[in-house]
MIMI-184226 format. One record per residue: residue number from 0; residue in three letters; x, y, z of N, C-alpha, C in turn. Coordinates in nm, 2 decimals, always signed. Example, Ala and Ser with C-alpha at 12.3 -4.5 7.8 and 13.67 -1.06 7.14 Angstrom:
NODE   nr  rest     nxx     nyy     nzz    caxx    cayy    cazz     cxx     cyy     czz
NODE    0   ALA   +1.32   -0.57   +0.78   +1.23   -0.45   +0.78   +1.32   -0.33   +0.78
NODE    1   SER   +1.28   -0.22   +0.71   +1.37   -0.11   +0.71   +1.29   +0.00   +0.79
# end
This chain:
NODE   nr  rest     nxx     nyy     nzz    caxx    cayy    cazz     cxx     cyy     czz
NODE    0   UNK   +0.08   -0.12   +0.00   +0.00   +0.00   +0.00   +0.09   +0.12   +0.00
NODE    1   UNK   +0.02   +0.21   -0.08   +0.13   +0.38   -0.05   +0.13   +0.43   +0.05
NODE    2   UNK   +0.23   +0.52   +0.11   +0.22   +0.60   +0.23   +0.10   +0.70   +0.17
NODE    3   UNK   +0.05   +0.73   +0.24   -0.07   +0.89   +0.18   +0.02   +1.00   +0.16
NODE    4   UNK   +0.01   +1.08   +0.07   +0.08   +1.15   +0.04   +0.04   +1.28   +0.12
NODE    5   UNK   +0.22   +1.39   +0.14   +0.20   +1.46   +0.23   +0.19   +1.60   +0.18
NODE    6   UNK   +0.11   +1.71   +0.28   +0.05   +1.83   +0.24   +0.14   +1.92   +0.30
NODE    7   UNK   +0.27   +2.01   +0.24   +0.34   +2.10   +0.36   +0.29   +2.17   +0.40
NODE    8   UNK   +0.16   +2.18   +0.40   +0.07   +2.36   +0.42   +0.06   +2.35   +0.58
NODE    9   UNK   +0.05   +2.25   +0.69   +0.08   +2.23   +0.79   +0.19   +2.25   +0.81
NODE   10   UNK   +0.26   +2.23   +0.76   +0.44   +2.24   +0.84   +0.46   +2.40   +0.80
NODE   11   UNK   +0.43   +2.44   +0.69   +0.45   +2.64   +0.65   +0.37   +2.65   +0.79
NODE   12   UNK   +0.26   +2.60   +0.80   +0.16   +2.69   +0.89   +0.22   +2.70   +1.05
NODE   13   UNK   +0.25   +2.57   +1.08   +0.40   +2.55   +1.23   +0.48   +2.65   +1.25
NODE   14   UNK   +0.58   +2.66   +1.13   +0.64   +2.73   +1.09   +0.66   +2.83   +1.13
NODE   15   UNK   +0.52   +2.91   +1.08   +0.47   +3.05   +1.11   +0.41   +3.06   +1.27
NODE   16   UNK   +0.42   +2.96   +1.33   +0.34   +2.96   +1.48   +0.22   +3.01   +1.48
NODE   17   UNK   +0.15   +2.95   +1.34   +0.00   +2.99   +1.36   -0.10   +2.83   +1.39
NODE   18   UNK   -0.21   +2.89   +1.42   -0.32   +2.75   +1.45   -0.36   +2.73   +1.34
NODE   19   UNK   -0.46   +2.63   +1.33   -0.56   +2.63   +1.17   -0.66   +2.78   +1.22
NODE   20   UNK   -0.67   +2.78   +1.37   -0.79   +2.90   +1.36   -0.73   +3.02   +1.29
NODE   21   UNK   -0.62   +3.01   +1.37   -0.51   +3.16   +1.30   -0.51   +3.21   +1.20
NODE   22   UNK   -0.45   +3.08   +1.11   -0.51   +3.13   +0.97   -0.57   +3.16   +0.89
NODE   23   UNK   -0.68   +3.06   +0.95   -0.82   +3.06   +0.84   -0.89   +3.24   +0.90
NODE   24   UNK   -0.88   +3.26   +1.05   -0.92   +3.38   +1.02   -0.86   +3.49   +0.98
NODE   25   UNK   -0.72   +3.47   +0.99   -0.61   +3.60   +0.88   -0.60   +3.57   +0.72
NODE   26   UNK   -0.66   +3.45   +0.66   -0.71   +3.45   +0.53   -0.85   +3.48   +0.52
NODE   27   UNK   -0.90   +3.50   +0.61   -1.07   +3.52   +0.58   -1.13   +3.43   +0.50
NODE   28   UNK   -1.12   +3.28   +0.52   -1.14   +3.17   +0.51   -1.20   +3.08   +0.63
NODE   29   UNK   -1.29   +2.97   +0.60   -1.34   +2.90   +0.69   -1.25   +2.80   +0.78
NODE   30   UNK   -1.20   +2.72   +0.88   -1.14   +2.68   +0.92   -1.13   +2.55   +0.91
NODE   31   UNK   -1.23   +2.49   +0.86   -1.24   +2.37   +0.74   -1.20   +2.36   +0.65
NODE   32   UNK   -1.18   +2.51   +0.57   -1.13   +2.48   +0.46   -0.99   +2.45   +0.48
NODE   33   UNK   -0.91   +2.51   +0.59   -0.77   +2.48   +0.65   -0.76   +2.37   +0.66
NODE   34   UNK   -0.85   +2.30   +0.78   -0.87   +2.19   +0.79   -0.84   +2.06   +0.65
NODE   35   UNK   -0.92   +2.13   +0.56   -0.97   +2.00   +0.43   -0.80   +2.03   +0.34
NODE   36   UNK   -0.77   +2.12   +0.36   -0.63   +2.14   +0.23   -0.52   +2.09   +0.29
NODE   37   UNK   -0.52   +2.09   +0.48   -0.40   +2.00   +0.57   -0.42   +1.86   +0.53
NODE   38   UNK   -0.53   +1.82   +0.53   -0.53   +1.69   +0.54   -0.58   +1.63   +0.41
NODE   39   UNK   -0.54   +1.69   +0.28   -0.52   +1.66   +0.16   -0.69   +1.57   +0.12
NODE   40   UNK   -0.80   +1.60   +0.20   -0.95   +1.58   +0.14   -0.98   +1.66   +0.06
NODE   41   UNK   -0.96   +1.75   -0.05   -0.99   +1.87   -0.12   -0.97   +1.87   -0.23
NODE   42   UNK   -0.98   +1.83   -0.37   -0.91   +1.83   -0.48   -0.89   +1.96   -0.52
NODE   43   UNK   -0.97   +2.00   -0.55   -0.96   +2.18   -0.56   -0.99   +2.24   -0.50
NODE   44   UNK   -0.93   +2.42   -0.52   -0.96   +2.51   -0.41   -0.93   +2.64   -0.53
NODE   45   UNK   -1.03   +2.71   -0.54   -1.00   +2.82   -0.60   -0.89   +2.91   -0.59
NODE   46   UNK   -0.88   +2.99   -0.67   -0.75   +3.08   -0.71   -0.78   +3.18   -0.59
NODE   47   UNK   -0.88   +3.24   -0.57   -0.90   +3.31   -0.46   -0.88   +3.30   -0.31
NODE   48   UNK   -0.88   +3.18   -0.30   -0.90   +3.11   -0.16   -0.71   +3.06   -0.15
NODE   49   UNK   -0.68   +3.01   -0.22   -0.49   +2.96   -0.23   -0.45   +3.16   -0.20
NODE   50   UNK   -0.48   +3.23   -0.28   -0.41   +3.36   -0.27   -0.44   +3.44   -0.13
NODE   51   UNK   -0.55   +3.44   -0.08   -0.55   +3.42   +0.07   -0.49   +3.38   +0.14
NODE   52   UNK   -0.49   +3.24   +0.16   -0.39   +3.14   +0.25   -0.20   +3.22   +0.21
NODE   53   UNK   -0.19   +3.18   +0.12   -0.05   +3.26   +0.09   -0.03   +3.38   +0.14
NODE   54   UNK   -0.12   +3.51   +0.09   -0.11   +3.62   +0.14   -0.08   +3.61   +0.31
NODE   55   UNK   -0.14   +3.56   +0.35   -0.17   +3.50   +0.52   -0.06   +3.44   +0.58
NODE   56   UNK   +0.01   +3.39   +0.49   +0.14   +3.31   +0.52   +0.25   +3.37   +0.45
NODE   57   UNK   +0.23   +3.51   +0.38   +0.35   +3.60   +0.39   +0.41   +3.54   +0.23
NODE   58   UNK   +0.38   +3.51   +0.17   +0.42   +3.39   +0.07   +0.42   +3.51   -0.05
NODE   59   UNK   +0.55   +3.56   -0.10   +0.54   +3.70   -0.18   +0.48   +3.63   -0.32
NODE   60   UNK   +0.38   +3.79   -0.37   +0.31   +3.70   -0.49   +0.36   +3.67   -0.62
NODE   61   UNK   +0.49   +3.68   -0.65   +0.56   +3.64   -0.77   +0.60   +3.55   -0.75
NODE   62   UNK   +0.56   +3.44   -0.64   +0.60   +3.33   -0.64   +0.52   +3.23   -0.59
NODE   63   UNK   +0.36   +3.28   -0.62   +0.28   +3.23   -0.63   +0.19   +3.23   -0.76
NODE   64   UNK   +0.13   +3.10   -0.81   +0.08   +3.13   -0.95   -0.01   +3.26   -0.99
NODE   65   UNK   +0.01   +3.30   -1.10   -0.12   +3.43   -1.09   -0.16   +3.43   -1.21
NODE   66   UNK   -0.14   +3.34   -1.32   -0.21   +3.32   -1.42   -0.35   +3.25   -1.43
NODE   67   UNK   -0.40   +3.20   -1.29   -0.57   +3.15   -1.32   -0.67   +3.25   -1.32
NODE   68   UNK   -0.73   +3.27   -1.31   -0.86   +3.37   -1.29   -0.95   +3.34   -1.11
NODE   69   UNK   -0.99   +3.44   -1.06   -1.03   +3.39   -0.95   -1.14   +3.26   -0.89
NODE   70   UNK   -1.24   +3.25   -1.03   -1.29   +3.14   -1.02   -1.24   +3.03   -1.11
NODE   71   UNK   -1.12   +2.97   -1.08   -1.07   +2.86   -1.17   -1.06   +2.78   -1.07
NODE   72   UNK   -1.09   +2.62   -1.07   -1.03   +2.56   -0.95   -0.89   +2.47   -0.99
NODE   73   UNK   -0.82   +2.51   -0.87   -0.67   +2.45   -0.91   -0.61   +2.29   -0.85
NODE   74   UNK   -0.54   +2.27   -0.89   -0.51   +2.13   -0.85   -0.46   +2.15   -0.73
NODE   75   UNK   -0.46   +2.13   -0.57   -0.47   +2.25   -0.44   -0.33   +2.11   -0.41
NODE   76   UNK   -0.29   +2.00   -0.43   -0.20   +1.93   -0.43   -0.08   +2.00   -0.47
NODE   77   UNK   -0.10   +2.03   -0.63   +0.03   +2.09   -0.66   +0.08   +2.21   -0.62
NODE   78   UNK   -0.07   +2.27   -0.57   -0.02   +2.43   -0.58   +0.02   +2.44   -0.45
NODE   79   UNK   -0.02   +2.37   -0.31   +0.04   +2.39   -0.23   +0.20   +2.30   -0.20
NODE   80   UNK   +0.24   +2.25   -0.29   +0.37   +2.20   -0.34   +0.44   +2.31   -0.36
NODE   81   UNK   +0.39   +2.42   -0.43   +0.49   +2.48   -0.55   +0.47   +2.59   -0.40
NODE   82   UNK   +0.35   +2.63   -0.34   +0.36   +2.71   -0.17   +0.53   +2.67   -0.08
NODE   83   UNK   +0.48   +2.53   -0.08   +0.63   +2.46   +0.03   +0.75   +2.53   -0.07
NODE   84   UNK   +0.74   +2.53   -0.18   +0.86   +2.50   -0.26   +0.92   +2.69   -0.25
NODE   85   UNK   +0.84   +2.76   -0.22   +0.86   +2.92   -0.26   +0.92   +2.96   -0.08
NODE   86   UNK   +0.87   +2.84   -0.01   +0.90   +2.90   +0.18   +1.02   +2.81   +0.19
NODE   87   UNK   +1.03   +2.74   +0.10   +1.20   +2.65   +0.14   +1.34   +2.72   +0.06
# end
């Protein structure tokens, strides 16, 4: 069987010595939604809602994607990969 694959948006979020509450309320997002994108239950998450979280986690925006449109939904696996990849 595979290991489950892992989400760094927990470890950025440690990192930052924030909670999931922390967040979700300094992204002005629901704490579920925190919740559902740590523990990799979410396939997509709009361009609006990733650009929050980022903004929130200080994540400068040229090094986050900005070619979608705000209602596009994005693959929230990769894009929070390419998040870990911009705070390492």
């Amino acid at each position: 069987m595979d290991p489950p694959p892992t989400f760094p948006l927990a470890t950025i979020r440690k990192r930052k010595l924030l909670s999931q509450r922390a967040l979700a309320n300094e992204a002005g997002v629901a704490l579920s939604t925190i919740y559902l994108l740590e523990a990799g239950k979410t396939e997509h998450a709009t361009f609006k809602v990733m650009r929050a979280i980022t903004t929130a986690l200080n994540v400068p925006p040229n090094q986050s994607p900005s070619s979608a449109r705000s209602s596009t939904p994005l693959q929230t696996p990769s894009l929070i990969a390419h998040i870990a990849d911009a705070q390492l």
